[in-house]
C-alpha positions as CSV (number, residue, x, y, z in Angstrom):
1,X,98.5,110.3,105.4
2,X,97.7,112.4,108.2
3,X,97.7,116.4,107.3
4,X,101.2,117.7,107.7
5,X,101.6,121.0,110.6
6,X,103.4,123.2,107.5
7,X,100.9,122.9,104.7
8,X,97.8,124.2,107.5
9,X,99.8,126.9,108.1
10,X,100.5,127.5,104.7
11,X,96.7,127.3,103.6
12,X,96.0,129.2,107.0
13,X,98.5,132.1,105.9
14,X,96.9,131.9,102.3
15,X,93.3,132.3,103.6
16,X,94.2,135.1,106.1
17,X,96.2,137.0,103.4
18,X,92.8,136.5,100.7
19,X,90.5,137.9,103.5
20,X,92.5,141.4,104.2
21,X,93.2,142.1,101.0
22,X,89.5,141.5,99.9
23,X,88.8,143.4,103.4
24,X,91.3,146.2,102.5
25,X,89.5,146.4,99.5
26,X,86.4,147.1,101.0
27,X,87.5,150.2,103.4
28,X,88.9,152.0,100.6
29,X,85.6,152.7,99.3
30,X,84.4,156.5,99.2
31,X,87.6,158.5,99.9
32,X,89.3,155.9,102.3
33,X,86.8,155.8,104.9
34,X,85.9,152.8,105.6
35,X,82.0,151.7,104.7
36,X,79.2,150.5,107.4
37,X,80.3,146.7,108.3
38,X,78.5,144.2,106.2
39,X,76.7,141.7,108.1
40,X,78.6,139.0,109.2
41,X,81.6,141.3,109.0
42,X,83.9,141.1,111.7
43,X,84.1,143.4,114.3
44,X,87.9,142.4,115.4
45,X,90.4,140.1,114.5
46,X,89.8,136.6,113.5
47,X,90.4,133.9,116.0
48,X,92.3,130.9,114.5
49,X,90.7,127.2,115.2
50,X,91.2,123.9,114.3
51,X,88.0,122.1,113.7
52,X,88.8,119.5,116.7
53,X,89.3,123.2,118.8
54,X,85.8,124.1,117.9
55,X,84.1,120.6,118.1
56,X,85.5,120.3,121.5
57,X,85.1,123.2,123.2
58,X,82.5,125.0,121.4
59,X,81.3,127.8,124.0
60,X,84.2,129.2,124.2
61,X,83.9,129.8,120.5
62,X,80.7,130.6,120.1
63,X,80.1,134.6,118.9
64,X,83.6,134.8,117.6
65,X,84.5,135.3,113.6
66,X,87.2,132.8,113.3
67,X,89.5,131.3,110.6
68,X,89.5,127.4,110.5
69,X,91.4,124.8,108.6
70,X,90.1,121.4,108.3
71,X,89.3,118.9,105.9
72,X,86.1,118.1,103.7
73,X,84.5,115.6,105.8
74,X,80.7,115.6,104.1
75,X,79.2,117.4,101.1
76,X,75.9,117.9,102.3
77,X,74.1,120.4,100.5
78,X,75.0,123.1,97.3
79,X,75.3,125.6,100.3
80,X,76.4,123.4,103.0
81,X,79.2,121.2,104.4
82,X,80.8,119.7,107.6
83,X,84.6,120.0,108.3
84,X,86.4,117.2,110.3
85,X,90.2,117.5,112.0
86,X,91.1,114.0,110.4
87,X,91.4,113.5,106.8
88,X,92.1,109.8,107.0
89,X,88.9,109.0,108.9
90,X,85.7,109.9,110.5
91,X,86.1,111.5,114.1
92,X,82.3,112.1,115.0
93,X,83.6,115.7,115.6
94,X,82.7,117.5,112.1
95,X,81.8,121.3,112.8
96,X,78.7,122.4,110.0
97,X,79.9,125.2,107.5
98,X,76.8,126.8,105.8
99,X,78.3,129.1,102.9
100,X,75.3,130.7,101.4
101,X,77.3,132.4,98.7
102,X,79.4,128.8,97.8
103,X,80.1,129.2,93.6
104,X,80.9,125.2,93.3
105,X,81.5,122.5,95.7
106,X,84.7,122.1,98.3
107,X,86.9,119.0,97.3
108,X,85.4,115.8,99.1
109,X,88.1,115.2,101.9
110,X,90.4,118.2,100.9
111,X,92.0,120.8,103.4
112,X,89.9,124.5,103.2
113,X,90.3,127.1,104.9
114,X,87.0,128.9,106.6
115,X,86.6,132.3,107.3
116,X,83.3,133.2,109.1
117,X,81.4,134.1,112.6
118,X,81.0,130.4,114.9
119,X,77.7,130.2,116.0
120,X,75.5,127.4,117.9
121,X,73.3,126.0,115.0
122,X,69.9,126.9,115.4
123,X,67.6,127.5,112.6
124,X,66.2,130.6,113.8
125,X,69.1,132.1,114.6
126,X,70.7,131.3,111.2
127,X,68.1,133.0,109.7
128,X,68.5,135.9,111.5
129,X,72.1,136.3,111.3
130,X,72.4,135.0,107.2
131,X,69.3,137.5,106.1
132,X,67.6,136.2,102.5
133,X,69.2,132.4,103.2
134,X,67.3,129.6,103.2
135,X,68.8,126.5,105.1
136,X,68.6,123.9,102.9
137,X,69.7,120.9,105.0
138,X,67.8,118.2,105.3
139,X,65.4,117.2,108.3
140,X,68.0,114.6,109.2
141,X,70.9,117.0,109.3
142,X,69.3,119.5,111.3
143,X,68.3,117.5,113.8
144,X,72.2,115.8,114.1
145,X,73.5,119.5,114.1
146,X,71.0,121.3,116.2
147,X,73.2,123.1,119.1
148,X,76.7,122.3,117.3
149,X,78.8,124.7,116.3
150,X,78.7,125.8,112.6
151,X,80.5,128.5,110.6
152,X,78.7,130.7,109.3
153,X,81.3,131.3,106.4
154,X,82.4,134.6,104.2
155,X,85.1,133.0,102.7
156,X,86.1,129.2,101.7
157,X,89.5,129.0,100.5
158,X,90.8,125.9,99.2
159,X,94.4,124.4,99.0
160,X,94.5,126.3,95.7
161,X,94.4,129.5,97.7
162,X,90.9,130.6,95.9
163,X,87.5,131.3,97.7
164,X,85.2,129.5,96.5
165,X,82.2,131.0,98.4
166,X,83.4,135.0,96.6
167,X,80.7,135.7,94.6
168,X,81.7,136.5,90.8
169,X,81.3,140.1,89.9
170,X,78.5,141.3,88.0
171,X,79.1,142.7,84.2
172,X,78.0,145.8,83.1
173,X,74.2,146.5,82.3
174,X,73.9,148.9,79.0
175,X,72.8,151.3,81.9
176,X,75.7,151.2,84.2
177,X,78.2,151.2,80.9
178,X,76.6,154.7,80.1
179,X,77.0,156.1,83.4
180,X,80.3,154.7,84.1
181,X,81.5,156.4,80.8
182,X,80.6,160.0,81.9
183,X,82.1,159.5,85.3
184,X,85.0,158.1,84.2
185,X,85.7,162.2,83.3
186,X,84.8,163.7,86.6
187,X,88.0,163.0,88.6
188,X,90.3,164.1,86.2
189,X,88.6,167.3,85.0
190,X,87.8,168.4,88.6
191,X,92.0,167.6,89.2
192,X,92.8,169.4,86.2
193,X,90.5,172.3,86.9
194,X,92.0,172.5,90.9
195,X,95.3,173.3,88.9
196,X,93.9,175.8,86.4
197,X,92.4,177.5,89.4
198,X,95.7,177.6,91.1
199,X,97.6,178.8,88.2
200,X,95.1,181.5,87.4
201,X,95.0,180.1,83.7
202,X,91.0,181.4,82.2
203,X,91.3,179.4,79.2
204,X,92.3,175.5,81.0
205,X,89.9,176.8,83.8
206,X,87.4,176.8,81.6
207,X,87.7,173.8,79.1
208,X,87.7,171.9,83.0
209,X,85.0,173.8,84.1
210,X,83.0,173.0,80.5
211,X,83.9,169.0,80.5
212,X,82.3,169.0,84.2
213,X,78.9,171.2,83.1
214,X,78.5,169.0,80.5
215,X,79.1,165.7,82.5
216,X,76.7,166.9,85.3
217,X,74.0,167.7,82.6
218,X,74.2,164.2,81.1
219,X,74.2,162.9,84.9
220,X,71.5,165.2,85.3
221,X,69.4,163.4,82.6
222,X,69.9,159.8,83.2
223,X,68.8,159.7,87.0
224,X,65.8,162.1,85.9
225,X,64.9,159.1,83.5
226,X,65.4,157.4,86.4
227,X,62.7,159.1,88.6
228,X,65.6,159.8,90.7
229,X,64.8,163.5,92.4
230,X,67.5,163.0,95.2
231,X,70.3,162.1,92.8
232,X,69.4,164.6,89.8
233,X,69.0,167.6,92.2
234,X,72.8,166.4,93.0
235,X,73.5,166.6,89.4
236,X,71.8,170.0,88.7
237,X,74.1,171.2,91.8
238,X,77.2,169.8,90.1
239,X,76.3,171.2,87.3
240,X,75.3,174.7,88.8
241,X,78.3,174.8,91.0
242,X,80.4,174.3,87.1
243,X,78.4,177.7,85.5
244,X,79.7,179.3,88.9
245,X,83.2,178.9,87.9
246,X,83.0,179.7,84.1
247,X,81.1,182.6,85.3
248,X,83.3,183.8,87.7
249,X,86.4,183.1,85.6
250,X,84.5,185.2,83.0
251,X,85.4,188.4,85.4
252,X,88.4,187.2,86.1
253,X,87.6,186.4,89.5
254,X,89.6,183.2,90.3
255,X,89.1,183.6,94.2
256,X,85.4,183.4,93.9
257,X,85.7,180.6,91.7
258,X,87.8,178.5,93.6
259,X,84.9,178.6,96.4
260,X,82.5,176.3,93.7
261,X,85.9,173.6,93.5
262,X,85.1,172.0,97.0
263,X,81.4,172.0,97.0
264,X,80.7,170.8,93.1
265,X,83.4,167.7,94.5
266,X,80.7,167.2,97.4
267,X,77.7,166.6,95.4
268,X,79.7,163.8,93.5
269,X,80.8,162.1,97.2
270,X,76.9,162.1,98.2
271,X,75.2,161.0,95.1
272,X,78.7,158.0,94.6
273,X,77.9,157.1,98.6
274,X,74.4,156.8,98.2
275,X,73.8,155.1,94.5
276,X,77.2,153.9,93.7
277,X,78.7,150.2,94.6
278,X,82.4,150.0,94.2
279,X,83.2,146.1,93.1
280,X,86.5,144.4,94.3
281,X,88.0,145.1,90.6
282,X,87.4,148.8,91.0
283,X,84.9,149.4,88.9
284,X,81.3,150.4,90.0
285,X,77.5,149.2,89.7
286,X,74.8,151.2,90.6
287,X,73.0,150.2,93.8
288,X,69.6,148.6,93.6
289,X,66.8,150.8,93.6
290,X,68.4,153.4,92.0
């Protein structure tokens, strides 16, 4: 049976609605700006395509990040498949999808749901545009592809509406479940010590103010184990910016202490920018090199 109009719509619809949320995701990293653009990340909205679209008339695809439906026509390779228009048959038409982050294999024949940047395939270019990925077609294939279009894919959905090509996030390292556990209290002391501040209250101000010393010291000490300088000179200025207020508050000076609020909140926003990786669960890893 030939693929019915409704159900590529409906997998189209399900594949578009997968990539913005996992996109969505993404820009809500650090304070709901959004972060540099991965590579391969597009730059504006996706262009819908049928695979008989791109095999066709492939110029006038070539550079865009486009969403295609098709179905399964080969399995060539763990990272590597081609997509035909026809399910029933071979057309000679299949556009190459290399997904270098594919977790299992499409369904032989089934309807999926690319999400990627349309290039001509070349191996050099591939290899400049896919950084770390190693092509690993055969001769024979690369040869029959060679100046054909192929997706370059970030996503593969499948009629299941799940990507298969989303990589599975990492657990915890005895490491990152340490630091995650003292920075779980920084947003709510420094929350709860904004509205001690406002309401002039010594004693809340400074059971906040002592939580957030004491987080910033342990801080403090894990990235120096670390070798760390940059991010434990951000610690030691959380953690100085935390003696401000119990100090000030000490005197009863709630004006000057409200001045170390903003600034202590700064160190965490460089030091979480620069060595912290938000996952698409919400939690966070640190970043490699660290």
């Amino acid at each position: 049976m030939k693929r019915s109009t409704k159900s590529t719509v409906t997998l189209a619809g399900i594949a578009l609605a997968s990539f913005l949320v996992s996109y969505t995701a993404l820009t809500a990293q650090g304070g709901g700006q959004a972060p540099p653009p991965a590579a391969n990340t597009p730059p504006k909205p996706l262009v819908p395509v049928a695979a008989s679209s791109v095999a066709a008339n492939p110029d006038q695809y070539v550079g865009e990040f486009v969403t295609m439906t098709g179905a399964v026509e080969a399995l060539l390779t763990k990272t590597s498949f081609s997509v035909d228009q026809d399910k029933t048959k071979s057309t000679g038409k299949d556009v190459l999808v290399l997904a270098p982050t594919l977790q299992k294999q499409a369904d032989a024949n089934g309807y999926v749901t690319i999400i990627g940047q349309m290039i001509k395939f070349d191996a050099a270019d591939v290899a400049t545009k896919l950084k770390g990925y190693t092509i690993d077609l055969s001769a024979e294939d690369q040869a029959k592809f060679k100046g054909k279009p192929v997706i370059l894919a970030t996503a593969v959905i499948n009629t299941a509406g799940v990507d298969i090509a989303k990589k599975p996030i990492p657990a915890m390292s005895a490491d990152e479940l340490a630091l995650q556990k003292i920075m779980t209290k920084l947003p709510p002391a420094q929350a709860a010590l904004r509205k001690a501040l406002d309401g002039s209250s010594a004693d809340l101000t400074k059971e906040q103010a002592t939580i957030l010393k004491t987080a910033f010291t342990e801080i403090e000490t894990f990235f120096k184990a670390k070798a760390n300088e940059e991010a434990t000179k951000w610690a030691a200025d959380g953690k100085r910016h935390a003696d401000s207020v119990l100090m000030n508050v000490a005197n009863a000076n709630f004006d000057a202490a409200k001045t170390s609020v903003t600034p202590l909140g700064a160190t965490c926003a460089s030091c979480h920018g620069k060595y912290r990786e938000r996952m698409e669960d919400g939690t966070f890893r640190i970043k490699a090199g660290s």
